[in-house]
C-alpha positions in Angstrom: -209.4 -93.5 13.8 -212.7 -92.1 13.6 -212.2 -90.1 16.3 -209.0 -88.4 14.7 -211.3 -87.6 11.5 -214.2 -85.8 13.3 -210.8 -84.0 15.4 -209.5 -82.8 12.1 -212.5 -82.6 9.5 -214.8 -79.8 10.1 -217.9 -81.1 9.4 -221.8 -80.1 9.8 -224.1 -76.9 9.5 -222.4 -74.4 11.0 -219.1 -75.1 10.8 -216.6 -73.3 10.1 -214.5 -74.0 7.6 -210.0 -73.8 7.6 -210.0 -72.2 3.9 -210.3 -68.1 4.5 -212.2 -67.0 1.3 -213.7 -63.8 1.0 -216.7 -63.2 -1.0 -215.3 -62.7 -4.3 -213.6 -65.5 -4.1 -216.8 -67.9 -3.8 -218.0 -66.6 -7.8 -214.7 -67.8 -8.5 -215.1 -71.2 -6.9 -218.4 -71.4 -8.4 -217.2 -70.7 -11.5 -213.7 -72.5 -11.7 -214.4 -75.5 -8.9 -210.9 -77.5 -8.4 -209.1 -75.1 -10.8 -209.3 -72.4 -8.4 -208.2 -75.3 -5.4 -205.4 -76.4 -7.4 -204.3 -72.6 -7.8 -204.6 -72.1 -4.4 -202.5 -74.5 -3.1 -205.7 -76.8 -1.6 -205.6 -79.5 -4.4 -202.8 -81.1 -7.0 -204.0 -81.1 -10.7 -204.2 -84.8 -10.7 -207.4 -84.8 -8.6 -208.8 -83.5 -11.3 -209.1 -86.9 -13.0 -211.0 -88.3 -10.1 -213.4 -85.5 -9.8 -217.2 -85.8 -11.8 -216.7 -83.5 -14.4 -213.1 -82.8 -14.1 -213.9 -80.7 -10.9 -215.6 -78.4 -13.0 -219.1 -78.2 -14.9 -218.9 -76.3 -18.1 -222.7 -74.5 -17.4 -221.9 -73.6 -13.8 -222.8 -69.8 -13.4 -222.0 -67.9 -10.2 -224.7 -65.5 -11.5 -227.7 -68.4 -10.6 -226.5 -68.8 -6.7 -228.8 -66.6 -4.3 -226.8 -64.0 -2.4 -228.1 -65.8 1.1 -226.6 -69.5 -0.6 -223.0 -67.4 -1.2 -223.0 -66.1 2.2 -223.9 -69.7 3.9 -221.1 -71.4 1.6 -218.4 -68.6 2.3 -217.5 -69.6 6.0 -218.3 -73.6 4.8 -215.5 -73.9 2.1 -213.0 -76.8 3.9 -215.8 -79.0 5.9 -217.2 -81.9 5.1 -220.6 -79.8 5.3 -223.9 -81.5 6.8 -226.3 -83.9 5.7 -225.6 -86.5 3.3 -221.8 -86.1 2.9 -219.2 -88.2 4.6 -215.6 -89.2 4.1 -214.7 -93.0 3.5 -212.1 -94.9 4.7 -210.8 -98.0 3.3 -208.5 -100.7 4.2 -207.5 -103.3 1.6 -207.6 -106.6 2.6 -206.3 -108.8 -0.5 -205.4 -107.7 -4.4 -206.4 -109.2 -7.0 -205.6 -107.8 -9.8 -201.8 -106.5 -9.0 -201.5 -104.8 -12.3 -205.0 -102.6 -11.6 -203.9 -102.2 -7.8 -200.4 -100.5 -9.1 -202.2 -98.4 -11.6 -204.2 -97.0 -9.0 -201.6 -96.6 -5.8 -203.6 -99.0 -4.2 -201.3 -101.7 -1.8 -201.9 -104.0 0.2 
């Protein structure tokens, strides 16, 4: 399994990322954060709810980013990205609370 993940999930400095964005776009994702993923076919709306901030902070202004930071993030949007990021993987072992469990899609 972790194998399979590091196949499919570009992650690291340097890595390229699978979304093709071109400079314009990343004010926009700076700017909009999961809206612009959502309207792009890269999210659903309802990830929005488990997202700090809705996916989005309210003060975030393209303007503040450094031209060098924009041109670093531009080929990074879709990895994992490097240092202290990571994707976790679960496996439920007993439930407990069946009524939480089903609220969250959670199963055994």
């Amino acid at each position: 399994l972790a194998q399979a993940l590091f196949d499919h999930i570009p992650v690291g400095v340097g890595q390229d990322g699978v979304i093709p964005i071109t400079e314009s776009d990343v004010d926009d994702i700076l700017s909009r954060g999961v809206d612009w993923a959502i309207e792009n076919g890269y999210a659903w709306e309802e990830d929005k709810e488990f997202c700090e901030e809705n996916g989005r902070m309210d003060t975030a202004d393209a303007s503040k980013v450094s031209a060098k930071a924009k041109k670093r993030g531009l080929s990074q949007i879709g990895t994992l990205g490097g240092g202290n990021h990571y994707a976790e993987v679960q496996v439920v072992d007993e439930i407990i609370d069946e009524a939480a469990a089903t609220s969250m899609g959670i199963t055994k």
